[in-house]
C-alpha positions, 0 to 999 in steps of 0.5 A, a space after each residue: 500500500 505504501 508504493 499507491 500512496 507515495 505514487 499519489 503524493 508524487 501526482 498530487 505534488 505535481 499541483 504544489 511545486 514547481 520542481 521538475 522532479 519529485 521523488 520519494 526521497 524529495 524534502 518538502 522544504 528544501 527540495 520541493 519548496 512547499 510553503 506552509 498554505 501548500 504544505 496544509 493543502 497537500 496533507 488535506 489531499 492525502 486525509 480525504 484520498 486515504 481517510 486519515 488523520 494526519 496530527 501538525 506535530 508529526 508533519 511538522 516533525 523532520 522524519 516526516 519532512 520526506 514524501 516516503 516518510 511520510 507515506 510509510 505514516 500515512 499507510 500506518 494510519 490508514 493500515 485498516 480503512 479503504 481508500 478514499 477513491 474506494 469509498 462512496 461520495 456520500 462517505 466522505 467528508 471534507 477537512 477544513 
């Protein structure tokens, strides 16, 4: 599960950075140059994709300043519910 969420986040970057290559080994910060209304955006993208919640202080946290990182975390969280592309509209939510 872990290669379908990093995979997602590669695809999901693509609408935060202007880097041309994103990788499971690129920073948010130094490589890919997210600022934190991105950051907040793109972690909103992965709790509605994987029906998760992400706490601040963890992606605040420099071990899961890396997209495979953080992806391991999100497969940890969301180890037990399906995808969100695999639920019903009526089931899921929005974040704000």
């Amino acid at each position: 599960m872990t290669s379908q969420i990093v995979d997602f986040m590669v695809d999901r970057l693509k609408d935060y950075t202007a880097s041309s290559e994103i990788l499971p080994s690129s920073d948010f910060v130094r490589d890919l140059e997210l600022d934190s209304f991105s950051a907040l955006q793109f972690i909103m993208d992965i709790e509605l994709e994987f029906d998760c919640s992400i706490p601040a202080a963890k992606f605040s946290r420099e071990e899961y300043r890396v997209v495979s990182n953080l992806a391991g975390l999100v497969a940890e969280l969301s180890s037990h519910r399906p995808m969100g592309s695999e639920l019903k509209n009526e089931q899921r939510y929005a974040v704000i």
